[in-house]
N, C-alpha and C positions, 0 to 999 in steps of 0.2 A: 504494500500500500504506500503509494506516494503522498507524502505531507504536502499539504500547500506551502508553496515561498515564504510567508509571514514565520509559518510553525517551525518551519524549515532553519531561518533563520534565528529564532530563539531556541532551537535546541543546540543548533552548533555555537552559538554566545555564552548558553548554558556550560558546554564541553569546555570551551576557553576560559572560563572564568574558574572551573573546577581545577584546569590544570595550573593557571597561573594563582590561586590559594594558595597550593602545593608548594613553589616555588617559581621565581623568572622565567621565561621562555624566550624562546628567539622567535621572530614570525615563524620560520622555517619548521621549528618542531611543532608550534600550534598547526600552520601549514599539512604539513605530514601525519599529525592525528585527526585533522578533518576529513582529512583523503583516504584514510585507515576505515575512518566512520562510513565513508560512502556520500561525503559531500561534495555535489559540483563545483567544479573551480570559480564560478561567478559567485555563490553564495560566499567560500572560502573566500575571494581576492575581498568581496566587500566588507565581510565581516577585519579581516587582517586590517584593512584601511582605516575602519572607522577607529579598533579598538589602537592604529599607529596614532591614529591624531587625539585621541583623549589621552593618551602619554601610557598605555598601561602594555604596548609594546613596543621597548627604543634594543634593539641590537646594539648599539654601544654604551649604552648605560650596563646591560645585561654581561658585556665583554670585558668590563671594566671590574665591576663587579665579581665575576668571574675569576678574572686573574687575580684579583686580591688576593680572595680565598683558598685559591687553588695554592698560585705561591706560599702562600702563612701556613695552611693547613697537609695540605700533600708534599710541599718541596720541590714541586715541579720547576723547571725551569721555562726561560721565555717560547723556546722552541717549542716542547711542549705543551704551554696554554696555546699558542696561534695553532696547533696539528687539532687541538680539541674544539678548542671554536671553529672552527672549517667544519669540522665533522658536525658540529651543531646547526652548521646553517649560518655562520658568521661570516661576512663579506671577511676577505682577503686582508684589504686593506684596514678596513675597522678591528680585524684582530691583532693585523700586528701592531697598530695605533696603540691599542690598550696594552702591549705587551711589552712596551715601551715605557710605561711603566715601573716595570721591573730593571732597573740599572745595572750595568754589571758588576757593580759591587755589592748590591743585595742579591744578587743572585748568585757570585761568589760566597757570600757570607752564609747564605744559605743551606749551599753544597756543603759548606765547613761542619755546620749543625747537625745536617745528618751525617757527614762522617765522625764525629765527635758521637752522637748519640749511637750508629752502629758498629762501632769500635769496642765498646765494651760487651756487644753479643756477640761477638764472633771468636769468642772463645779461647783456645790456645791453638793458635794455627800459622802454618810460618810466612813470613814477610810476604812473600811472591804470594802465597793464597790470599792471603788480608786483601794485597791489593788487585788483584784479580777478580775478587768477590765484588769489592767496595766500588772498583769503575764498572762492572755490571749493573750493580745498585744504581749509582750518576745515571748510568748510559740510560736504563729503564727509566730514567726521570729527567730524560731531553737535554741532561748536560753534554758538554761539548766533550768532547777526549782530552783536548791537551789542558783545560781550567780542572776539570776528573783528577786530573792525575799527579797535576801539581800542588790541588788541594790535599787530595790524600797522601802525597809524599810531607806535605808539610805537617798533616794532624798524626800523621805515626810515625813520625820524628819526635811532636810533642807528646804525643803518646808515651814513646818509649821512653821520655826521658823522665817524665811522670813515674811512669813505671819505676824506672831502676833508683829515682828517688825514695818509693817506698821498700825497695827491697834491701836498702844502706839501714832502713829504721829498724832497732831490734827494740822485742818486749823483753824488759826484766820481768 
């Protein structure tokens, strides 16, 4: 049974609104659950328009947003927010714009954090594996190879020297 246009149209405003409750969207994923739903592309383009111009979807507000997050919370790097927003439906440009953001020295600084924080799980395992592991680690989180490797030659340098300070200490 075909809905008339009117009903048509408040069910699919109804879907957008339930998704962006949820959290942000880009048009592109609102886009793509409309079409999942089975709604034609006139109904979709006009609802996306209406709800672009009442501000409740801006793609670079959403990309910005985004990489905050992503950075603070995951450690990802700039490479990998612009590969995520792409895959979101984030214009190109507007991704790398927001990823810009991120400077290469918080983004250095960053890399540091997590090697610092997975340096103490990685158990007793020898140099060449640490660092083998730890640019796996970077590499799976969009750092570049040669900031990877420079960061981890520097934090298990501090590392070890941390270490071999607590191992001079003895308990009476």
């Amino acid at each position: 049974m075909e809905l008339p246009p009117e009903e048509r149209a408040k069910k699919a405003k109804e879907i957008c609104f339930d998704l962006l409750a949820a959290r942000p969207r880009t048009a592109d994923e609102l886009r793509q659950a409309l079409q999942r739903k089975g709604f034609d592309s006139e109904t979709v383009e006009t609802l996306l328009g209406k709800l672009d111009r009442a501000g409740l979807v801006n793609d670079a507000e959403f990309a910005e947003t985004w990489v905050r997050n992503r950075h603070a919370n995951q450690g990802l790097s700039r490479t990998a927010l612009v590969a995520e927003l792409r895959r979101k439906g984030v214009d190109g440009e507007i991704a790398a714009q927001a990823a810009e953001e991120v400077d290469r020295d918080s983004e250095e600084q960053r890399a540091r954090e997590l090697v610092r924080k997975r340096l103490g799980s990685l158990g007793n395992v020898d140099e060449q594996t640490a660092i083998r592991r730890l640019l796996g680690f970077l590499a799976r989180k969009g750092y570049p190879q040669g900031m990877a490797y420079t960061v981890i030659r520097d934090e298990l340098r501090e590392f070890g020297a941390e270490a071999s300070m607590l191992d001079d200490v003895t308990v009476d």
